[in-house]
ZAMARGU-4260 file (C-alpha; in steps of 0.2 Angstrom, whole numbers, plus 5000, padded with zeros to 4 digits):
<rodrens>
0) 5740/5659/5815 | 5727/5654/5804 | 5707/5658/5809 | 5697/5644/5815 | 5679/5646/5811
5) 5665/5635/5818 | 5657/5623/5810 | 5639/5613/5809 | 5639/5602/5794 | 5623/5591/5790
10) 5625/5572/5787 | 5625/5579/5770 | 5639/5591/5771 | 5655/5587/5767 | 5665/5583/5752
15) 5662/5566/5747 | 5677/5551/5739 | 5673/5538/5732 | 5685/5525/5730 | 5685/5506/5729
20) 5675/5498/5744 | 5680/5515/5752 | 5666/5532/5754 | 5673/5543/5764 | 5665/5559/5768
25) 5676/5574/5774 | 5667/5584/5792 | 5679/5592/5797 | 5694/5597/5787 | 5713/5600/5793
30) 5710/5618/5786 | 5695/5621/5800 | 5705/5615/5815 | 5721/5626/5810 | 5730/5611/5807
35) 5724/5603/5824 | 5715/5589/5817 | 5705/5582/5803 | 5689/5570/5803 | 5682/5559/5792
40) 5667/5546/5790 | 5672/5530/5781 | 5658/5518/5774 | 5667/5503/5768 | 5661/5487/5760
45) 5667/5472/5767 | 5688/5471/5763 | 5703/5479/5770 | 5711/5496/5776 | 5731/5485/5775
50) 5742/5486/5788 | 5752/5502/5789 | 5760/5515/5799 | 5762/5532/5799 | 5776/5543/5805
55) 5769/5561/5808 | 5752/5559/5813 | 5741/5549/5825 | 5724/5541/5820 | 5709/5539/5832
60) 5695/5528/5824 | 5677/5525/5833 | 5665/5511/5825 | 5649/5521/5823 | 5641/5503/5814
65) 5643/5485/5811 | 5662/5475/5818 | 5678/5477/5813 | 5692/5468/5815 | 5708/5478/5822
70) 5725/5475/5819 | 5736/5487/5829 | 5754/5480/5834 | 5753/5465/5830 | 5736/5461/5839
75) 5720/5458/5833 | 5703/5465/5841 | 5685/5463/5836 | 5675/5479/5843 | 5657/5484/5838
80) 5650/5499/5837 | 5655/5511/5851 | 5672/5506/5851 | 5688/5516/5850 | 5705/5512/5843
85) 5722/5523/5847 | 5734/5520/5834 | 5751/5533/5837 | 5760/5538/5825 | 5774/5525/5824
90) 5763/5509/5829 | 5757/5499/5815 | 5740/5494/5812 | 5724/5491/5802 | 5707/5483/5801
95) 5695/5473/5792 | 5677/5470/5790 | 5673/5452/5788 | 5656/5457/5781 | 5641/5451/5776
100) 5636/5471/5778 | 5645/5489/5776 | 5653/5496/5791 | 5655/5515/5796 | 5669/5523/5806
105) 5675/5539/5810 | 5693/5541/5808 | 5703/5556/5816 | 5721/5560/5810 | 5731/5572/5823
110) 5739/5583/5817 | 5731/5585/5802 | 5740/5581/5787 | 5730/5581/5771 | 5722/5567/5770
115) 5709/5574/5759 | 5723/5577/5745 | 5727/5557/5750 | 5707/5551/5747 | 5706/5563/5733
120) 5722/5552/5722 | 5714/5537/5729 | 5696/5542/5718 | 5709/5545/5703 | 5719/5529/5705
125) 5704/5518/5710 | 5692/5529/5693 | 5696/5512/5681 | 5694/5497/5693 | 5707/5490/5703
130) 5723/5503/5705 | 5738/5501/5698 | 5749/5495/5713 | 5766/5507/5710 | 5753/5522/5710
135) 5744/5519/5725 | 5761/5514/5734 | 5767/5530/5729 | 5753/5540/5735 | 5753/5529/5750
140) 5770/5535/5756 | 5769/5554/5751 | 5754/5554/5763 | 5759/5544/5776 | 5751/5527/5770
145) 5767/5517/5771 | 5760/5498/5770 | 5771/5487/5781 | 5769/5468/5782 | 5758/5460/5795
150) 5769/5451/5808
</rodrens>
């Protein structure tokens, strides 16, 4: 079983990725937790996070700022800061920031499954502009990314 040591990071702890609309900062890493969980704080710009799915983990996501626009199974939900989301593993969803302004949210992956290997190909695939789409599909199904359509 692997240690688990304590952690206090500062706001400006972390490792940071940069991609796209998308800075995340890593606060506590699947590593940490033994595998438990992983948590992240996601600054994005107004756009998307596309519907997908995943099939080994679950993913909690808290609006620390701004609104955003929630798709999970097929419904949509406008929640402010405050607001929790519960997406499974197995139930499709997403969500949007309609803008004019930044949003930030905490997203929480259980169990942890390397999403910081997943952000850190999203920096290299997103480094020239827009992505090439067969790279980021690929590195969206190696870590459990898979984009499915919208119903």
């Amino acid at each position: 079983m692997p240690k688990i040591e304590p952690a206090a990071l500062t706001a400006q702890e972390g490792e940071v990725f940069d991609a796209g609309p998308f800075h995340l900062v890593s606060r506590v890493t699947g590593e940490q937790t033994g595998g438990a969980f992983e948590l992240y704080d996601l600054l994005f710009a107004p756009g998307t996070v596309d519907y997908h799915i995943h099939r080994k983990m679950d993913e909690t996501i808290l609006v620390v700022e701004g609104e955003v626009e929630f798709l999970l199974a097929g419904q949509s939900y406008k929640r402010s800061a405050g607001s929790a989301i519960f997406a499974p593993r197995g139930v499709h969803h997403g969500f949007i920031n309609h803008g004019p302004s930044s949003v930030r949210v905490m997203l929480i992956f259980n169990p942890a499954s390397s999403q910081d290997a997943y952000f850190r190909e999203l920096v290299r695939i997103f480094k020239n502009g827009a992505p090439n789409s067969e790279e980021l599909s690929a590195a969206q199904i190696k870590f459990d990314q898979e984009l499915v359509p919208f119903p």
